[in-house]
N, C-alpha and C positions, 0 to 999 in steps of 0.2 A: 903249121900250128896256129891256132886262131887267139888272139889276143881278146881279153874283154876285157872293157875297160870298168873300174871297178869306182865307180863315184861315193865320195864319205857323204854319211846320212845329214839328211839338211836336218839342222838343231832348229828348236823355233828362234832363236838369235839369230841364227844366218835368217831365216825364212824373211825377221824385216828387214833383210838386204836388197830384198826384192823390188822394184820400184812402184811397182801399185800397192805394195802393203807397207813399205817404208812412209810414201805420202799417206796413206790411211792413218797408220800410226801416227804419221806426226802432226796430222788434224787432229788426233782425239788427244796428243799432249795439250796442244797450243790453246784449245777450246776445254780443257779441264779444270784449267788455274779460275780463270773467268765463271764458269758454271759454279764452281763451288763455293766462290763468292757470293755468287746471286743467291744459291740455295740457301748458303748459311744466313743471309738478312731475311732471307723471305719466309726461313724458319722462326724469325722475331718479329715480323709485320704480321703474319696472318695467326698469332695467338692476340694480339694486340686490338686486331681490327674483330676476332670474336669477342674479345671484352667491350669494346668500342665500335656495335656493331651498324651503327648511322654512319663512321668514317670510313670502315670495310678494312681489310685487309691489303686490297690495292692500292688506296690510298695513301696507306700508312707505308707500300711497299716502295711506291716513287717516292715518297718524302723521306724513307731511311736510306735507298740510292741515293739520290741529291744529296744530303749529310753525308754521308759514307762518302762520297767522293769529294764532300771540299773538306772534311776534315784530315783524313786519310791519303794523303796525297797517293802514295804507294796501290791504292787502287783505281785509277785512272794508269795505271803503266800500261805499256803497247804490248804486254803481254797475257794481261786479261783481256783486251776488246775481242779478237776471235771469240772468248767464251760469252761476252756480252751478246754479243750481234749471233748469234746461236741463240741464245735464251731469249733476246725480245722478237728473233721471227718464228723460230721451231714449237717454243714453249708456248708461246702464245697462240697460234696454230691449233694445236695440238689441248687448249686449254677450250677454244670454242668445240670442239668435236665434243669433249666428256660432259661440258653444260648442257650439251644437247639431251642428252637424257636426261632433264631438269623438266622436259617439256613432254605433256602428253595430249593427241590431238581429241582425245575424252572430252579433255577438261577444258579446251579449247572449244571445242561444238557446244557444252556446254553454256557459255558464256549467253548464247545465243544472238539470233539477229539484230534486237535492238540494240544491243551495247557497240555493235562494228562502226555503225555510225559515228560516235562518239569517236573512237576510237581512231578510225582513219581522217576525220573529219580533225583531229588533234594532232595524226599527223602531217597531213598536209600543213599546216597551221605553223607549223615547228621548222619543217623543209623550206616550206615556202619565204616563213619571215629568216630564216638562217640566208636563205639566198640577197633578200631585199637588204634586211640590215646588215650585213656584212661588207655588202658593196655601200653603206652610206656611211659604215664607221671605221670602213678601211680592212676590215679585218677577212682576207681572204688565201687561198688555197686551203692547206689540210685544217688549219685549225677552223675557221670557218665549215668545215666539212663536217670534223669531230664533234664539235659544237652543235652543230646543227642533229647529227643523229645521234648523240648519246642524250640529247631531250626528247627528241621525236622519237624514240623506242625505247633503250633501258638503260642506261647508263654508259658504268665502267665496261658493261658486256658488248655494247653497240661498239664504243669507242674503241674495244680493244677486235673486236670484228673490221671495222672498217680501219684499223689501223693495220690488220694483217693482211689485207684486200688491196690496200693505195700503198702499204711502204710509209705513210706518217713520217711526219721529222718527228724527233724527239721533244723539240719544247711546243710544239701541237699536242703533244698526246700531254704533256704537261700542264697545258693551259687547259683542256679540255678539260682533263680530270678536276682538276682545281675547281673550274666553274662549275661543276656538276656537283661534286661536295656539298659548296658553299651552298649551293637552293639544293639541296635535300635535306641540309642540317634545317634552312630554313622554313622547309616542308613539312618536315613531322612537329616542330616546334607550331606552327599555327595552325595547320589545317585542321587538324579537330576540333580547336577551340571555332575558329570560322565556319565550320560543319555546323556546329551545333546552334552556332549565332542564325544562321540561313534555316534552321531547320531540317536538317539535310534528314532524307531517310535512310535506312542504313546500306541499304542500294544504290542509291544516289550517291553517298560520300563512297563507296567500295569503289564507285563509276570513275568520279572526280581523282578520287586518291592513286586508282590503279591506272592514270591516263596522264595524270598531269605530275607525277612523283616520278623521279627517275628510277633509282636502284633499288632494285627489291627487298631490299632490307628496309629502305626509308620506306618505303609501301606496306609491309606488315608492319613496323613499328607506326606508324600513324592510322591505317585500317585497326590494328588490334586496340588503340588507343581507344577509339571510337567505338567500337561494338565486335563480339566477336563476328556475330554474321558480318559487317561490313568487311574487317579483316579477307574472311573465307572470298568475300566478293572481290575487293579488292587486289586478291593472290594471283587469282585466276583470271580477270583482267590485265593482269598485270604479266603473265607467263603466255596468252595471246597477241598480247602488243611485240613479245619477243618475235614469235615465227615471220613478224615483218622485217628480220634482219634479211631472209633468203631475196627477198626482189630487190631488198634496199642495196644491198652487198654485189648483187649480178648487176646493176646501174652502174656501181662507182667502180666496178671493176673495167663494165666494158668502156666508162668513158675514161679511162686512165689509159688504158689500152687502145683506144681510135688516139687520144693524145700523144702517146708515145708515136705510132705509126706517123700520125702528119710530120712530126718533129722530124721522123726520120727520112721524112717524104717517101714511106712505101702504100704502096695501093694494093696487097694482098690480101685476101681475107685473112679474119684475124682467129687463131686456134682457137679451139674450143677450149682445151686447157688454162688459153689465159683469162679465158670469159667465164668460165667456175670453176673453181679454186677447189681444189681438195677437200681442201680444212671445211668448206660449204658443204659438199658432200657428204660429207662424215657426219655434219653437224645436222644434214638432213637425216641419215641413214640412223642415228644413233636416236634421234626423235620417234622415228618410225618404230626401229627397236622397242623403246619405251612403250608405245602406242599399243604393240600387239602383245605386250603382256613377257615378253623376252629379257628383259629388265626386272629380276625382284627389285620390290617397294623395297625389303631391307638391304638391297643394295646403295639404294640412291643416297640418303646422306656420307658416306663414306665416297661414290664420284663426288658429291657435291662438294665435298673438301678436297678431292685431289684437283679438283678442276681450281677452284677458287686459289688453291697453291700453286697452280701453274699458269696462272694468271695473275697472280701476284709477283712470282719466280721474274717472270717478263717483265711486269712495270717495274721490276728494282732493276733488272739489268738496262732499263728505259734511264731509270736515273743515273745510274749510276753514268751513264755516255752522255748526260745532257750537262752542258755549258751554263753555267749563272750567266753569261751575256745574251746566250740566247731569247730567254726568258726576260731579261730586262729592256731587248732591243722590241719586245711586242707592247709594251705597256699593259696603261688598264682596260684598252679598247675590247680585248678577250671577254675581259668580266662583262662588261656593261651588255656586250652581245648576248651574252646567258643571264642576265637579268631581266633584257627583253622579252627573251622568246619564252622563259620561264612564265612569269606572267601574261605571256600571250596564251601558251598555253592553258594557263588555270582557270583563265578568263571565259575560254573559249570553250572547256569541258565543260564547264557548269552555262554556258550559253547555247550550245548544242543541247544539254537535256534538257531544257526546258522549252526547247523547239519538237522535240520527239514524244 
C-alpha cells in the first residue's frame, strides 16, 4: 500500500516563516515606522515651500527634520533610521529620475550657441573656484563638493544628485543647502533692480539670471520680475545648465570609485555599474522621453510635484539623522565658500557677455 504523504496548506502566516520572506518582511516592518515619518513632514514642508516658493520645499523639508528630531526626541529612536536611511538614498534616487522629465532637449537647442558660452564658461568658474577656495578656507570633502555643484548647475537638484552619486554626509548636504538658500533669497531680492541699473536687455538679464541663480524657482521669480521675455529666457537657460548634471555626476562618481579602489589597494577595472548609476540613467531616459514627445505637457506639473515630494521626502529624512554637533563642528567657513563663488559667479556671467 503506498502511503502519501499529505502536507496542511501553507497559510500566508506560515508562508512568513519562510526565511527569505520572513527577512523581506521584516525589512519592510523596520523601514515603515522611519518612512512614514518622513512622509508625514514632507507632507507639511512641500505645501509650505509652495507658499514660500524662493525657500522651496526642500528647504523647508531639512529644516522641519532638524526641528522634528531635536524637539521630539522619540524620532531619532533606532527604530526609525532603517526607514530614514531608505528615504534619504531610494527616495532621493528615485526623485532625480521623475525631474528628468522637467527637461526637454527642444528647448535646450533652442537656447542656442551663443548662450553655451556663458554658460560653461560660469561653470567652470564655480568648479573651479569651489576647488581653489575650499582648499584656502579649509572647507573640504563632500561639502566643498556639494557647494561647489549646487552653484555651478542648479541648486537643491545638483546637490541632491551629487549627494545620491558620493553617499554625502549628512551635515554636507546641510550646509550646502543652507548656502544655496541664503544667495538665492539674495538673488531675486537684487538682481533685477541691478539689471535695470546696468541696463540689461531682456536677454541679457534672462542670460545672467538663468547662469548665475541657483534654483529654478529663484530664476523665474527674478526673470519674471524683470520682463516676461527675460523670465521665458531665463527658464530655459536655466533647464540647460541642468543637463550638465550627466558629465558632472559620471566625474564624481568615477572619482569616488578609483578612491574607494586605491583605499582598498585593488587594481581591477572598476564596473560599469558603479561609474553610472541607475538613477543617471533613468534621469537620462526619462529626459529623452520628454524630448520625443511620450511625456503629455499635461502630464508634467503633476511629475513635477511628485518629483519635488520625493525630493523633499529625502531631505527631511537627511534631517532628521543629522546631529546639531555636526553642523556646529564646520563653522561659518561653509557659508563664506558660497558667498565666494556666488559672486564669482555673477561677476563672471555678466563679464563673459560682454566679451561675446
Amino acid at each position: 500500500m503506498v502511503q502519501v504523504e499529505v502536507r496542511p496548506p501553507v497559510t500566508p502566516v506560515a508562508a512568513l516563516h519562510h526565511p527569505r520572506l520572513h527577512a523581506l518582511w521584516s525589512g519592510v516592518t523596520q523601514r515603515a515606522v522611519g518612512v512614514l515619518v518622513v512622509l508625514a513632514l514632507a507632507a507639511i514642508a512641500l505645501p509650505l515651500g509652495r507658499l514660500v516658493p524662493v525657500v522651496g520645499g526642500p528647504v523647508f523639508g531639512i529644516v522641519l527634520g532638524v526641528l522634528g528630531g531635536l524637539l521630539i526626541p522619540a524620532l531619532r529612536a533606532d527604530r526609525c533610521r532603517p526607514g530614514y536611511d531608505f528615504a534619504s538614498r531610494n527616495l532621493l534616487q528615485l526623485s532625480i529620475v521623475i525631474l528628468g522629465t522637467g527637461l526637454s532637449l527642444q528647448q535646450v537647442a533652442r537656447v542656442g550657441a551663443s548662450s553655451l558660452p556663458v554658460m560653461l564658461g560660469t561653470l567652470t568658474i564655480a568648479l573651479g573656484g569651489a576647488w581653489l577656495f575650499g582648499r584656502l578656507l579649509g572647507v573640504r570633502g563632500d561639502t566643498q563638493t556639494l557647494i561647489g555643484v549646487g552653484t555651478a548647475i542648479c541648486g537643491g537638484s545638483a546637490i541632491a544628485a551629487a549627494t545620491a552619486a558620493i553617499g554625502a554626509k549628512r551635515s554636507s548636504v546641510a550646509y550646502a543647502l543652507a548656502t544655496i538658500f541664503t544667495f538665492n533669497v539674495v538673488a531675486v531680492l537684487t538682481f533685477p533692480p541691478l539689471g535695470h541699473l546696468l541696463g540689461l536687455s531682456p536677454e541679457a538679464f534672462g542670460l545672467w539670471a538663468g547662469t548665475a541663480i541657483n534654483d529654478t524657482s529663484s530664476v523665474v521669480a527674478a526673470g519674471y520680475a524683470y520682463s516676461q521675455s527675460a523670465g521665458d529666457q531665463a527658464l530655459v537657460v536655466k533647464l540647460t545648465r541642468s543637463l550638465t548634471l550627466v558629465p558632472i555626476v559620471l566625474v564624481l562618481v568615477f572619482l569616488k570609485s578609483r578612491r574607494e579602489s586605491r583605499v582598498a589597494g585593488a587594481k581591477t577595472k572598476l564596473p560599469w555599474r558603479k561609474l553610472v548609476p541607475l538613477f543617471l540613467i533613468g534621469f537620462i531616459a526619462a529626459a529623452g522621453l520628454r524630448s520625443v514627445g511620450a511625456v503629455p505637457e499635461t502630464w508634467l506639473p503633476t511629475l513635477s510635484l511628485i518629483g519635488t515630494f520625493l525630493i523633499t521626502s529625502a531631505l527631511v529624512a537627511i534631517g532628521l539623522s543629522l546631529r546639531p554637533k555636526e553642523l556646529r563642528d564646520a563653522g561659518p567657513r561653509p557659508l563664506l565658500l558660497g558667498a565666494i563663488l556666488w559672486v564669482l559667479v555673477a561677476v563672471g556671467s555678466l563679464g563673459l557677455q560682454s566679451l561675446s
